[in-house]
Structure formats: structure tokens, C-alpha cells
mmCIF file of the N, C-alpha and C atoms, coordinates in Angstrom:
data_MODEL
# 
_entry.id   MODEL 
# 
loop_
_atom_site.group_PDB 
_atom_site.id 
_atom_site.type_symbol 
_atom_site.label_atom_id 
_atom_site.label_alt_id 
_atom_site.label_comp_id 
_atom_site.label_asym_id 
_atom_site.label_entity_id 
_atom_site.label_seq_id 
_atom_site.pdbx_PDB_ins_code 
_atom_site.Cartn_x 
_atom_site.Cartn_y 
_atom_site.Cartn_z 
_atom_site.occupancy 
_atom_site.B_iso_or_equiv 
_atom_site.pdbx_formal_charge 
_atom_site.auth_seq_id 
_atom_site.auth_comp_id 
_atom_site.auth_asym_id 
_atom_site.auth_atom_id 
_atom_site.pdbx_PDB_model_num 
ATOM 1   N N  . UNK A 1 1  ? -65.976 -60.687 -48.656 1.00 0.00 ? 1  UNK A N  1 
ATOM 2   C CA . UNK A 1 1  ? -65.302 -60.354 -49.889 1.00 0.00 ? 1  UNK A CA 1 
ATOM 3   C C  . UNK A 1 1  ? -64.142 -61.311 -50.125 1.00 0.00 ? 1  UNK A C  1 
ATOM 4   N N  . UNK A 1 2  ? -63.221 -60.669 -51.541 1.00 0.00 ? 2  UNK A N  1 
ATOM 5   C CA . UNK A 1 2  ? -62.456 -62.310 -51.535 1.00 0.00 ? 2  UNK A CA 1 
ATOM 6   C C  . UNK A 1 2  ? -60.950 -62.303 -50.875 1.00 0.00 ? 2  UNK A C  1 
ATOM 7   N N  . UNK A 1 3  ? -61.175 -60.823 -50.369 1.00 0.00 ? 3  UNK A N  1 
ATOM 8   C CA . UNK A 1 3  ? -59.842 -60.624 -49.613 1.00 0.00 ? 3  UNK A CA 1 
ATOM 9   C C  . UNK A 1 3  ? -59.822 -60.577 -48.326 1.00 0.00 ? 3  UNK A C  1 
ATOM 10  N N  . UNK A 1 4  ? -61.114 -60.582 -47.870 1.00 0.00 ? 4  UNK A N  1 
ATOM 11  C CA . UNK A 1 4  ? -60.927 -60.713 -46.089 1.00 0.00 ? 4  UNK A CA 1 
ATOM 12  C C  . UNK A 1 4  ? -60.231 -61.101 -45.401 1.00 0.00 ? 4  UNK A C  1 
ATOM 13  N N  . UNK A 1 5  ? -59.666 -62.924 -45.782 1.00 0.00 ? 5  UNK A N  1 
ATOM 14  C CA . UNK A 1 5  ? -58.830 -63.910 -45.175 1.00 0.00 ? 5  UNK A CA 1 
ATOM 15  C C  . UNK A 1 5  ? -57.466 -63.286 -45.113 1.00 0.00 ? 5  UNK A C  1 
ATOM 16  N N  . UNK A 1 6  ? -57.036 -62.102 -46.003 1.00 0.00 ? 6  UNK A N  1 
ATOM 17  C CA . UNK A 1 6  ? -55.786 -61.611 -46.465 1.00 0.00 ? 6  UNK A CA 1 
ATOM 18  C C  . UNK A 1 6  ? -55.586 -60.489 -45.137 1.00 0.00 ? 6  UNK A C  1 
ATOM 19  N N  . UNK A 1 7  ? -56.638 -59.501 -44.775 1.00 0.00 ? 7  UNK A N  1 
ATOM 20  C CA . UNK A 1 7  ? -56.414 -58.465 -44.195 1.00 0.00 ? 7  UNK A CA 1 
ATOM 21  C C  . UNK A 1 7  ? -55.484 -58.256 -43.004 1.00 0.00 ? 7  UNK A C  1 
ATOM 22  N N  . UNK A 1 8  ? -55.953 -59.229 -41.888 1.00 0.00 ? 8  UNK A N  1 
ATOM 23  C CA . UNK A 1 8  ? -55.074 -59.378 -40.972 1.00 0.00 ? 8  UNK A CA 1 
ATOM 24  C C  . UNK A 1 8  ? -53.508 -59.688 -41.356 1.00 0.00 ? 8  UNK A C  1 
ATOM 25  N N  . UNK A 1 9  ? -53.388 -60.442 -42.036 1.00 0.00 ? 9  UNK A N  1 
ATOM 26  C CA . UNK A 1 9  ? -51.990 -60.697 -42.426 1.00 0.00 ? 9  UNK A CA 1 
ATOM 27  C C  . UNK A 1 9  ? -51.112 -59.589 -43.478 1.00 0.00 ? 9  UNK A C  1 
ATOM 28  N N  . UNK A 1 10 ? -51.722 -58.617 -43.979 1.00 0.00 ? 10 UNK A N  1 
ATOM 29  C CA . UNK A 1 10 ? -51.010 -57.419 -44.129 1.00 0.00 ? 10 UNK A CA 1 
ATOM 30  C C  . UNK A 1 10 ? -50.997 -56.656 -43.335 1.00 0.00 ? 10 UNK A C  1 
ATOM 31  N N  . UNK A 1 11 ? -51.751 -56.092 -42.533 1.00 0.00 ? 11 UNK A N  1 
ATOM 32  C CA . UNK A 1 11 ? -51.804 -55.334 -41.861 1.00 0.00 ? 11 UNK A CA 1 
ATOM 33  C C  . UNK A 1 11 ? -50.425 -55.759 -40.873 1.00 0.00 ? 11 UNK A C  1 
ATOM 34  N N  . UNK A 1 12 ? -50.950 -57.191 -40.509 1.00 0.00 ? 12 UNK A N  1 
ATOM 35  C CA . UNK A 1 12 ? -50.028 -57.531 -39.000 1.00 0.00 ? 12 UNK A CA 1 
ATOM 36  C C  . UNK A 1 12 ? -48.318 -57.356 -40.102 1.00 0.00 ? 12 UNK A C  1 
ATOM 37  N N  . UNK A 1 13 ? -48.063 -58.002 -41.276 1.00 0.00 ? 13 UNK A N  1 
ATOM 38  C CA . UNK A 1 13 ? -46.745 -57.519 -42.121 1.00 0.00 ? 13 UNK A CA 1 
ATOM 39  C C  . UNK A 1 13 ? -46.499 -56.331 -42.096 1.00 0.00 ? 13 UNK A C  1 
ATOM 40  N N  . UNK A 1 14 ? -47.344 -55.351 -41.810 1.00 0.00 ? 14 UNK A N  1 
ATOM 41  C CA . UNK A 1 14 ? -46.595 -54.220 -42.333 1.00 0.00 ? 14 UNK A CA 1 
ATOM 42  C C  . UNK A 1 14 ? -46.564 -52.897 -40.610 1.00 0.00 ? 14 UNK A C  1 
ATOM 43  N N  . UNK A 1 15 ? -47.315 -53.586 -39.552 1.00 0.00 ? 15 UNK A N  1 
ATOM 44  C CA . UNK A 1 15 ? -46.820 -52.714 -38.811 1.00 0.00 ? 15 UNK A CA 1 
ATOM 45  C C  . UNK A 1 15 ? -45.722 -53.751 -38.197 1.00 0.00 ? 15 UNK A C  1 
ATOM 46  N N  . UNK A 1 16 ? -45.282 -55.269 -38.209 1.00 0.00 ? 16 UNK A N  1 
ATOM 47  C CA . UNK A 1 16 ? -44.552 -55.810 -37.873 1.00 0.00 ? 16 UNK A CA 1 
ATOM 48  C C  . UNK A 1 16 ? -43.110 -55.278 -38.739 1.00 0.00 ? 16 UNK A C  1 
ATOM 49  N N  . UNK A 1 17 ? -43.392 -54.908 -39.720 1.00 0.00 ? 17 UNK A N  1 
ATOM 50  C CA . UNK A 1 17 ? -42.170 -54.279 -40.168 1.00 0.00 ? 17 UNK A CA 1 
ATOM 51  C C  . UNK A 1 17 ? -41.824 -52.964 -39.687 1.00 0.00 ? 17 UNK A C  1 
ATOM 52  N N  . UNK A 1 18 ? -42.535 -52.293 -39.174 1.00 0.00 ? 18 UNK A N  1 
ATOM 53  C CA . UNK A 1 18 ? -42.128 -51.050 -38.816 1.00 0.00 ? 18 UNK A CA 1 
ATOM 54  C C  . UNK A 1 18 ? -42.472 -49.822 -39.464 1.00 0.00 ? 18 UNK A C  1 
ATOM 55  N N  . UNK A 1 19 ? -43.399 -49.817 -39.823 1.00 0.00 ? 19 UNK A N  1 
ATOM 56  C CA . UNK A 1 19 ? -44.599 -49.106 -40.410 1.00 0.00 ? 19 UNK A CA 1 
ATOM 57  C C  . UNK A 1 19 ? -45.447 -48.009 -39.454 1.00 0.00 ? 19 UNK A C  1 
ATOM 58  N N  . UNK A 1 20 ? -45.434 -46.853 -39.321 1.00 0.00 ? 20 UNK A N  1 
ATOM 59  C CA . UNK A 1 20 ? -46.478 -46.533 -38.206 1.00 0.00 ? 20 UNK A CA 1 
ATOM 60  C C  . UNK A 1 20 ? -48.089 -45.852 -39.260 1.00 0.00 ? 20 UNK A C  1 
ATOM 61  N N  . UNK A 1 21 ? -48.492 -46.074 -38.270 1.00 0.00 ? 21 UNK A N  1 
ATOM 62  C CA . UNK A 1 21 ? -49.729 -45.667 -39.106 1.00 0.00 ? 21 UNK A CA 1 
ATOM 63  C C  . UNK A 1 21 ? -50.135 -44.433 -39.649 1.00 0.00 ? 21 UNK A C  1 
ATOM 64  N N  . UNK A 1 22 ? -49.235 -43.339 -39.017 1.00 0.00 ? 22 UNK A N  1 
ATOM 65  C CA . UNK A 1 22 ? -49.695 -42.395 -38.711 1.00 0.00 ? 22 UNK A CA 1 
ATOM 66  C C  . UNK A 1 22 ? -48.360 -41.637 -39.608 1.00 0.00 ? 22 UNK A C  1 
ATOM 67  N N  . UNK A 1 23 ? -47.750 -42.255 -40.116 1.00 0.00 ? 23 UNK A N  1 
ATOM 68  C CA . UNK A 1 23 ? -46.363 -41.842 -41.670 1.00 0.00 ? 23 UNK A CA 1 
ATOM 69  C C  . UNK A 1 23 ? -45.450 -41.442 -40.914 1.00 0.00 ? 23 UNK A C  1 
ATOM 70  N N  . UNK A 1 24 ? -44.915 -41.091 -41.776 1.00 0.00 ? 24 UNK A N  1 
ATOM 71  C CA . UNK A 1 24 ? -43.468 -40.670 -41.403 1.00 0.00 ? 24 UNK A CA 1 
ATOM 72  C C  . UNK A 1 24 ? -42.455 -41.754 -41.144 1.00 0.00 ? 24 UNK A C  1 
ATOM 73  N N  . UNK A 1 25 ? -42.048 -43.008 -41.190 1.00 0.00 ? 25 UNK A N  1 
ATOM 74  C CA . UNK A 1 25 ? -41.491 -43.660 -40.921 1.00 0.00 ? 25 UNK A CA 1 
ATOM 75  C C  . UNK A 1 25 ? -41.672 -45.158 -41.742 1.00 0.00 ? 25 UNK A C  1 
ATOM 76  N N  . UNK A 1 26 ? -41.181 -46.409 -41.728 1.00 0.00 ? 26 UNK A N  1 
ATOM 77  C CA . UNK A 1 26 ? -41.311 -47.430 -42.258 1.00 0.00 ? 26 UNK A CA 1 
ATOM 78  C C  . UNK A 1 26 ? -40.970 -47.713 -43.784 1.00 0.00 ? 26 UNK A C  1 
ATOM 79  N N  . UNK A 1 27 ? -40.320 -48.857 -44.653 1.00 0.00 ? 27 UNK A N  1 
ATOM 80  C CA . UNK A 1 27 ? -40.147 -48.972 -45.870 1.00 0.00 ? 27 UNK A CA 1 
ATOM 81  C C  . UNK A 1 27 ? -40.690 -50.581 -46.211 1.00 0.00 ? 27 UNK A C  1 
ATOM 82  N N  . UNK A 1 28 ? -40.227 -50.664 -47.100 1.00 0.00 ? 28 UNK A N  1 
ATOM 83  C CA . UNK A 1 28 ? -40.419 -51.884 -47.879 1.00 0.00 ? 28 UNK A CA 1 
ATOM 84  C C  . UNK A 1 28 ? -39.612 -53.029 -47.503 1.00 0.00 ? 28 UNK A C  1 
ATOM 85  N N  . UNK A 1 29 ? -38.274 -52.755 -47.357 1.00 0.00 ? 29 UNK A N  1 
ATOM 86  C CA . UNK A 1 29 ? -37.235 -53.845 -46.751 1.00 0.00 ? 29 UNK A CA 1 
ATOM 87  C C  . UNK A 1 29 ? -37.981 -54.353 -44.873 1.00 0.00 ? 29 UNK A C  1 
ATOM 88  N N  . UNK A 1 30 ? -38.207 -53.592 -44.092 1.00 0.00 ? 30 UNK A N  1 
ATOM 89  C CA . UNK A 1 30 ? -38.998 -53.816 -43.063 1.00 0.00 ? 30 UNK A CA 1 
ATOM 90  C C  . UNK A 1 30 ? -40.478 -54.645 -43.543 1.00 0.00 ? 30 UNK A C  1 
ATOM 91  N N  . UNK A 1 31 ? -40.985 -54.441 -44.152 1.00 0.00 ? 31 UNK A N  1 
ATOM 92  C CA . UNK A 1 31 ? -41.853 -55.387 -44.623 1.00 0.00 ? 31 UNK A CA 1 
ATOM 93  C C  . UNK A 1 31 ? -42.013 -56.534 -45.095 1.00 0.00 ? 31 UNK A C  1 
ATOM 94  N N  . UNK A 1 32 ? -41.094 -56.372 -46.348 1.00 0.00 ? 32 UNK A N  1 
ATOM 95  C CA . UNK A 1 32 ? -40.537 -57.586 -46.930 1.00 0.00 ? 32 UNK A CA 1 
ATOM 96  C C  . UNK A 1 32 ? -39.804 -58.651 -45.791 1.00 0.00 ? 32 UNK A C  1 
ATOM 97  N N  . UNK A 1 33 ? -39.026 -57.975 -44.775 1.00 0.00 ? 33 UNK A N  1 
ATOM 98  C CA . UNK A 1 33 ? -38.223 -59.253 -43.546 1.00 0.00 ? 33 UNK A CA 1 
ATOM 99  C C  . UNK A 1 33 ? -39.941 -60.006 -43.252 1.00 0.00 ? 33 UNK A C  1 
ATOM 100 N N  . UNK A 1 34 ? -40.886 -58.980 -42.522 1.00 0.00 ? 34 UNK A N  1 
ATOM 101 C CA . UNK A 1 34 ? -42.167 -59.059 -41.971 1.00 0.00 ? 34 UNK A CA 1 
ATOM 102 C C  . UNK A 1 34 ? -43.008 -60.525 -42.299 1.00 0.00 ? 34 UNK A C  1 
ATOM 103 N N  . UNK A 1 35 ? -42.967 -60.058 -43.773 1.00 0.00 ? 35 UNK A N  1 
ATOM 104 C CA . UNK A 1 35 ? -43.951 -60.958 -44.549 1.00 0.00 ? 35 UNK A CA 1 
ATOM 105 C C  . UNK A 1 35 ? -43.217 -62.347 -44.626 1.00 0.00 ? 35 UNK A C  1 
ATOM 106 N N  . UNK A 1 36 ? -41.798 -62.597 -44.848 1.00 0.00 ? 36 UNK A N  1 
ATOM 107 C CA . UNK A 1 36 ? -41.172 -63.765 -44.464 1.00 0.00 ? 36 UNK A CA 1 
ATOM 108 C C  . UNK A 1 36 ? -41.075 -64.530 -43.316 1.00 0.00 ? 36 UNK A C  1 
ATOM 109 N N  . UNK A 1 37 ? -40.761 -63.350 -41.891 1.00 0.00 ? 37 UNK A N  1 
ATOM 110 C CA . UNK A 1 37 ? -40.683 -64.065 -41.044 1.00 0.00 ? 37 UNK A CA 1 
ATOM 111 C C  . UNK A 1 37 ? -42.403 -64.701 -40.333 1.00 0.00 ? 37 UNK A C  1 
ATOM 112 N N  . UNK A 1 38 ? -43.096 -64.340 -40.888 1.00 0.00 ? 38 UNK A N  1 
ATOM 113 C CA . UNK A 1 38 ? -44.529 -64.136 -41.006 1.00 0.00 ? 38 UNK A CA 1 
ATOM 114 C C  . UNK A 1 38 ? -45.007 -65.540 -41.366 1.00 0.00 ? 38 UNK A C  1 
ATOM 115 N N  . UNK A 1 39 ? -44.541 -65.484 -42.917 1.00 0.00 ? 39 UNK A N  1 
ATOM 116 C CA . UNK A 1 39 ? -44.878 -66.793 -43.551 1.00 0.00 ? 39 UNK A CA 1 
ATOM 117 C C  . UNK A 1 39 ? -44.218 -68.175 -43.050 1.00 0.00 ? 39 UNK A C  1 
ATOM 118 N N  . UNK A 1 40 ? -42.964 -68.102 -42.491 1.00 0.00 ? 40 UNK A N  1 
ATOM 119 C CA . UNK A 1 40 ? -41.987 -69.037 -41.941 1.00 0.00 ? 40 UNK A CA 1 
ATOM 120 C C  . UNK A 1 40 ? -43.261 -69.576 -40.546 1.00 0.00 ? 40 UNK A C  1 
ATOM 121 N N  . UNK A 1 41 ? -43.510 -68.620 -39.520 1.00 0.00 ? 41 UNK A N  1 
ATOM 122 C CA . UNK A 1 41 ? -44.582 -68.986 -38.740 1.00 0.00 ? 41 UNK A CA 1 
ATOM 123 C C  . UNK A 1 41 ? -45.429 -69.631 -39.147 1.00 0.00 ? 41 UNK A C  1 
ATOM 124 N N  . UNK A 1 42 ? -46.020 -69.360 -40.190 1.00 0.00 ? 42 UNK A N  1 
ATOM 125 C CA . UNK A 1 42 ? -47.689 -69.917 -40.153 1.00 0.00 ? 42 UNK A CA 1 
ATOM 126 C C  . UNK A 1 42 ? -47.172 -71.157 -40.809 1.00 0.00 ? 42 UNK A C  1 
ATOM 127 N N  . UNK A 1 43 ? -45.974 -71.131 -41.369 1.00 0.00 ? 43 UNK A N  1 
ATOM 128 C CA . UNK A 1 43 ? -46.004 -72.564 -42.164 1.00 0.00 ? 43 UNK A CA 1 
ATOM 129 C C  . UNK A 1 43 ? -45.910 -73.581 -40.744 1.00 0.00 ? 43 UNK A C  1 
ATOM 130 N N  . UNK A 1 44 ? -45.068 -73.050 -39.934 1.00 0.00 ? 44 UNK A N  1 
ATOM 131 C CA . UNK A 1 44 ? -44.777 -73.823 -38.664 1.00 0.00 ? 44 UNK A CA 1 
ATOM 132 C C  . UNK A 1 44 ? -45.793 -74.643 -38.109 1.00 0.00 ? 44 UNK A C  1 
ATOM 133 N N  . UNK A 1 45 ? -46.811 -73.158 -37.835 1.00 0.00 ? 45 UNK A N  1 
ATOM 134 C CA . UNK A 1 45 ? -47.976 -73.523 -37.192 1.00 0.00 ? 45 UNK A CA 1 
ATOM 135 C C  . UNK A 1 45 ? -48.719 -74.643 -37.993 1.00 0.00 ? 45 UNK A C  1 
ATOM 136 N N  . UNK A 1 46 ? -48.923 -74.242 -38.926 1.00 0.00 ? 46 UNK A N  1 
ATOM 137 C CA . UNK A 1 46 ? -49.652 -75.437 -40.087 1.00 0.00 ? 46 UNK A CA 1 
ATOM 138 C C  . UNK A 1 46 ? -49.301 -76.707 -39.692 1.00 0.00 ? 46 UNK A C  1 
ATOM 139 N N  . UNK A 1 47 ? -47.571 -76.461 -39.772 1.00 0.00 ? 47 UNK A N  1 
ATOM 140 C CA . UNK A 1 47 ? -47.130 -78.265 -40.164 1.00 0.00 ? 47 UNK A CA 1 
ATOM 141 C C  . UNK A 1 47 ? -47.533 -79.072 -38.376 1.00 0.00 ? 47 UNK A C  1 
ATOM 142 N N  . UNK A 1 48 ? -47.871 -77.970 -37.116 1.00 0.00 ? 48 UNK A N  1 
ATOM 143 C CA . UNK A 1 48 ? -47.873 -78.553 -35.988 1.00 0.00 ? 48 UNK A CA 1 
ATOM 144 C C  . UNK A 1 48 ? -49.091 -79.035 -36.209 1.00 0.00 ? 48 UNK A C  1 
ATOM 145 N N  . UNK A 1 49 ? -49.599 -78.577 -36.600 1.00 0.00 ? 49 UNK A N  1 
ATOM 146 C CA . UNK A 1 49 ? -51.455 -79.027 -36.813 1.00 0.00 ? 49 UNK A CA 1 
ATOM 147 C C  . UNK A 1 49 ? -52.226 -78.126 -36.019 1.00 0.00 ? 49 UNK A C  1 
ATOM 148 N N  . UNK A 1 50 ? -52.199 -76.585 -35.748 1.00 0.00 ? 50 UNK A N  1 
ATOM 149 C CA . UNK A 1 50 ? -52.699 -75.104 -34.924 1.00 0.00 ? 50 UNK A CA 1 
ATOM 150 C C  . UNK A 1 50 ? -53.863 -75.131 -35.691 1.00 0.00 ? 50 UNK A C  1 
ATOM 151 N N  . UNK A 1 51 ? -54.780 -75.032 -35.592 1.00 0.00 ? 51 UNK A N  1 
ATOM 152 C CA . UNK A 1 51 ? -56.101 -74.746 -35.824 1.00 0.00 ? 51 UNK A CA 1 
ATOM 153 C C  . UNK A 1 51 ? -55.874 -73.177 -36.297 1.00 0.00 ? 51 UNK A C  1 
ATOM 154 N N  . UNK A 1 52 ? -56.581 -72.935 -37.908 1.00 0.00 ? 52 UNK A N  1 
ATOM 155 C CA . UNK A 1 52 ? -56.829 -71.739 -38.077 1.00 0.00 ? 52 UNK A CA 1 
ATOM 156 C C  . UNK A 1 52 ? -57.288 -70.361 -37.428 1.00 0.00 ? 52 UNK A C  1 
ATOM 157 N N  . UNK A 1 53 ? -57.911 -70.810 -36.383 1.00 0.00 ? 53 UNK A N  1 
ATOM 158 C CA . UNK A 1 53 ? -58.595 -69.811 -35.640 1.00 0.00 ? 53 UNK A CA 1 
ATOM 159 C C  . UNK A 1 53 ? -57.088 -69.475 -34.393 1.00 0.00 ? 53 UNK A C  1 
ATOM 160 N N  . UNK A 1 54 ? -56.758 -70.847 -33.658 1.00 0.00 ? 54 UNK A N  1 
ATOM 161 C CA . UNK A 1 54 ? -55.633 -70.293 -33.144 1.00 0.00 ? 54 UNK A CA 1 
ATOM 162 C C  . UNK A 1 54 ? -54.840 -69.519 -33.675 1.00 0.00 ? 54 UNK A C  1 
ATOM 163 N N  . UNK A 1 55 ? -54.701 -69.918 -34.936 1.00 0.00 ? 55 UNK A N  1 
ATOM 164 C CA . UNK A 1 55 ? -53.211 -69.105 -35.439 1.00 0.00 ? 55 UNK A CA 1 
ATOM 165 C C  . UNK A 1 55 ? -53.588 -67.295 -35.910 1.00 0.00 ? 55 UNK A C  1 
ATOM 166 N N  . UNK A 1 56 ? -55.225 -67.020 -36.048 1.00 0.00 ? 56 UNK A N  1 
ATOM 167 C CA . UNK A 1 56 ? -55.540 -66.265 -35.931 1.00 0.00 ? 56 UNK A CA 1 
ATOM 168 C C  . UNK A 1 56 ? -55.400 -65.125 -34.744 1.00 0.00 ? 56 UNK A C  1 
ATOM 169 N N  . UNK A 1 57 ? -55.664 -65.955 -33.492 1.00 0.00 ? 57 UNK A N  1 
ATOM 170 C CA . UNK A 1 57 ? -55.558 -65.198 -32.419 1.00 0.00 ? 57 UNK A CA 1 
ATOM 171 C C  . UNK A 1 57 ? -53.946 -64.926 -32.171 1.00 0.00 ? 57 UNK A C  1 
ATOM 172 N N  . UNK A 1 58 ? -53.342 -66.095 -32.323 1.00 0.00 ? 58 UNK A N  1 
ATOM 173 C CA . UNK A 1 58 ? -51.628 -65.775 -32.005 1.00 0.00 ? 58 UNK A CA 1 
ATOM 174 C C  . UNK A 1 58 ? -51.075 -64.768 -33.134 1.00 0.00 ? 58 UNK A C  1 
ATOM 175 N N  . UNK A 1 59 ? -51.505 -64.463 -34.254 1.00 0.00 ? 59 UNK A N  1 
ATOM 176 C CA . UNK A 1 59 ? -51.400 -63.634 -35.016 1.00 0.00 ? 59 UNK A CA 1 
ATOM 177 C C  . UNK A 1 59 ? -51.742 -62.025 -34.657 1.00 0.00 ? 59 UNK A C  1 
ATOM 178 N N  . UNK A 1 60 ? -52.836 -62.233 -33.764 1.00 0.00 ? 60 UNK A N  1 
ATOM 179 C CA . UNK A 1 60 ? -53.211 -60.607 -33.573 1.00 0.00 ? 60 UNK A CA 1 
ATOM 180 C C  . UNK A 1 60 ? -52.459 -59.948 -32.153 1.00 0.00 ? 60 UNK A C  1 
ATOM 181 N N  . UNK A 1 61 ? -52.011 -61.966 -31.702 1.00 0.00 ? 61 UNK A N  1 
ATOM 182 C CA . UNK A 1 61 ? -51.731 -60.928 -30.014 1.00 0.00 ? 61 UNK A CA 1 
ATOM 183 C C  . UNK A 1 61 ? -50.059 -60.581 -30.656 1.00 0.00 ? 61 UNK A C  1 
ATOM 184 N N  . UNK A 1 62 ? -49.817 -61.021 -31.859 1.00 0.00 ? 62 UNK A N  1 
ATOM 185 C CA . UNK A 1 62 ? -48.098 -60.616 -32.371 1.00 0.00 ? 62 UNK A CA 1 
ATOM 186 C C  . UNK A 1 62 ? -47.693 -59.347 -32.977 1.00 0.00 ? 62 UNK A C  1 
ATOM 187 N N  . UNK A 1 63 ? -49.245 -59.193 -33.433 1.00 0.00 ? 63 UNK A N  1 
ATOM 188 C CA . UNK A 1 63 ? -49.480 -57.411 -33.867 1.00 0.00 ? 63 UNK A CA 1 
ATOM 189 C C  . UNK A 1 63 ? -49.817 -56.153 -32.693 1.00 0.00 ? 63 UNK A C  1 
ATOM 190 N N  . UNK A 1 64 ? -50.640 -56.590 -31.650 1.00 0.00 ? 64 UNK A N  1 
ATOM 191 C CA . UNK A 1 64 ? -50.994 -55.715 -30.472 1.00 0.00 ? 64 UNK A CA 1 
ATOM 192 C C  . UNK A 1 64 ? -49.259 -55.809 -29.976 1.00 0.00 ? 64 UNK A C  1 
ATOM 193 N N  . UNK A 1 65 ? -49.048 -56.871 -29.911 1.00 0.00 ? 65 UNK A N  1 
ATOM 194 C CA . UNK A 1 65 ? -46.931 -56.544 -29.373 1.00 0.00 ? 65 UNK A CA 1 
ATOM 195 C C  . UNK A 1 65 ? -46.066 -56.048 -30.068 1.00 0.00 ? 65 UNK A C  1 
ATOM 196 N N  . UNK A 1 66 ? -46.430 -55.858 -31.376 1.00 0.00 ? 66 UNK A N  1 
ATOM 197 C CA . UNK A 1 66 ? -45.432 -55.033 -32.535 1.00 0.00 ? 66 UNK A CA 1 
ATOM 198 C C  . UNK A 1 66 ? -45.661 -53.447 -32.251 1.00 0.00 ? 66 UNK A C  1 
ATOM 199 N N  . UNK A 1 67 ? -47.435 -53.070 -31.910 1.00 0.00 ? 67 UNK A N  1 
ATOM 200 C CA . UNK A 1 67 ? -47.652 -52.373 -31.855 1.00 0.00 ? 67 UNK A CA 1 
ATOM 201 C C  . UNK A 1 67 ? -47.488 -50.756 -30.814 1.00 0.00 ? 67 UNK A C  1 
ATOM 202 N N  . UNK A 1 68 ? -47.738 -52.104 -29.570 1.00 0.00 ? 68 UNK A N  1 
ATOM 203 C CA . UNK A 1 68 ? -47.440 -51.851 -28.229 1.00 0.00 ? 68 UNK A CA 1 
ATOM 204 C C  . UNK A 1 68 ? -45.833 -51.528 -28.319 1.00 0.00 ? 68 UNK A C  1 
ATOM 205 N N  . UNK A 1 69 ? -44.501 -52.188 -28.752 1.00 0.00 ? 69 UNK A N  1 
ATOM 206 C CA . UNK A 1 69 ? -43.461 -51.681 -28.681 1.00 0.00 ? 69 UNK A CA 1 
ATOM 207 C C  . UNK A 1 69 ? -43.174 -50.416 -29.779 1.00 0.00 ? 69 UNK A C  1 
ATOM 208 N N  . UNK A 1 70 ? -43.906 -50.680 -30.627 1.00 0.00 ? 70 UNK A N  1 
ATOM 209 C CA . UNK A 1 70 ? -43.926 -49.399 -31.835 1.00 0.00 ? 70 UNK A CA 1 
ATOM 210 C C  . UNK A 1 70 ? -43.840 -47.803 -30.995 1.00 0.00 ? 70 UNK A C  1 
ATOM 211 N N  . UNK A 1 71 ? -45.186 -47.999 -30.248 1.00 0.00 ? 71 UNK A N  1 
ATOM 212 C CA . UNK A 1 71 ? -45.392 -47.017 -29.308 1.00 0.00 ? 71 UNK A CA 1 
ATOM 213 C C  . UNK A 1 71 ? -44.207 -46.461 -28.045 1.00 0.00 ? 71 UNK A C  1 
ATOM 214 N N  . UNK A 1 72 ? -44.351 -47.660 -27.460 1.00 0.00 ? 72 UNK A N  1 
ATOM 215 C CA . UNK A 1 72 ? -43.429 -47.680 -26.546 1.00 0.00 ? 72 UNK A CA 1 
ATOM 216 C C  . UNK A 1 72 ? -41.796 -46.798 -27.235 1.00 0.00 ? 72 UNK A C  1 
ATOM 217 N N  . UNK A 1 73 ? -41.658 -47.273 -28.014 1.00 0.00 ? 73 UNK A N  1 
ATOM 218 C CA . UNK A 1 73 ? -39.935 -46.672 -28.923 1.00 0.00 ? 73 UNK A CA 1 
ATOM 219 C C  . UNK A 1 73 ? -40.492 -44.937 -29.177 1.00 0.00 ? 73 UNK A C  1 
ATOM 220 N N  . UNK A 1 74 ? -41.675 -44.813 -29.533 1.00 0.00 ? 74 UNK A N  1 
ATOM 221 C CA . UNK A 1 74 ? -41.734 -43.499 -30.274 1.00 0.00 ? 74 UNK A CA 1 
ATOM 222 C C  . UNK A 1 74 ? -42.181 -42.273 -29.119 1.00 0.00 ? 74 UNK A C  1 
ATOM 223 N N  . UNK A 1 75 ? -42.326 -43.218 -27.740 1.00 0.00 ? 75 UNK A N  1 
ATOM 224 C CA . UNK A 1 75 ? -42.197 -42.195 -26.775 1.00 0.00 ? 75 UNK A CA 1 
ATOM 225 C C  . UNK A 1 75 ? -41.221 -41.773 -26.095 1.00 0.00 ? 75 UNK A C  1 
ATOM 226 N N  . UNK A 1 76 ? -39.769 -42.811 -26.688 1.00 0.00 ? 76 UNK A N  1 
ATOM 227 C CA . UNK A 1 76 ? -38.747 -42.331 -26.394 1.00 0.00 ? 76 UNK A CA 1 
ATOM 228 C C  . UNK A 1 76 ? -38.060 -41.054 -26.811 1.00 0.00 ? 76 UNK A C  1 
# 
């Protein structure tokens, strides 16, 4: 579809902002930092010359660690 290429990169914006999946928590300002500090990366990666697929994988292992501490905080 024509949004596929998009999915990962909201998803990873919006639990990187602090979003849980499961409600109760997260806004727009947490997102909005997300999607910047987000975009600042990939431009990085780009200008190093990272292969799309890398920046794919370094993208998901940045969401399993957003995620993983998400958890980690909410069992406090």
C-alpha cells in the first residue's frame, strides 16, 4: 500500500514519545520532540551513506528500547 514505508516510523514516533499502547498516558508535545529527534537521525544516517535497510533495523532496535524502558518505568 502507499503507506507502508510510513508505518514503522509512526509507530516508532509515537511510543518514542511516550505513548503507551494500552492509554492512559502520552500527548502530542512527546511526539512532536519524537518525530524531530527522529527525523534529525535519519537525516544523519542518510548523509553517512546507512543503507535503508540498516536504518530500518536501527530504527526498530530504538523502538524495542523505548519500549522495553516504557515498561520497565510503569512497573515502578
Amino acid at each position: 500500500e502507499a503507506g507502508d514505508p510510513y508505518v514503522l516510523n509512526s509507530i516508532a514516533a509515537v511510543i518514542i514519545g511516550g505513548t503507551r499502547f494500552t492509554g492512559g498516558e502520552g500527548g502530542v508535545v512527546g511526539t512532536a520532540v519524537s518525530v524531530a529527534m527522529l527525523a534529525v537521525l535519519t537525516g544523519i544516517l542518510i548523509q553517512l551513506g546507512i543503507p535503508i535497510t540498516l536504518r530500518s533495523v536501527l530504527l526498530s532496535v530504538i523502538v524495542v528500547a523505548a519500549a522495553v524502558l516504557q515498561t520497565h518505568r510503569i512497573g515502578r
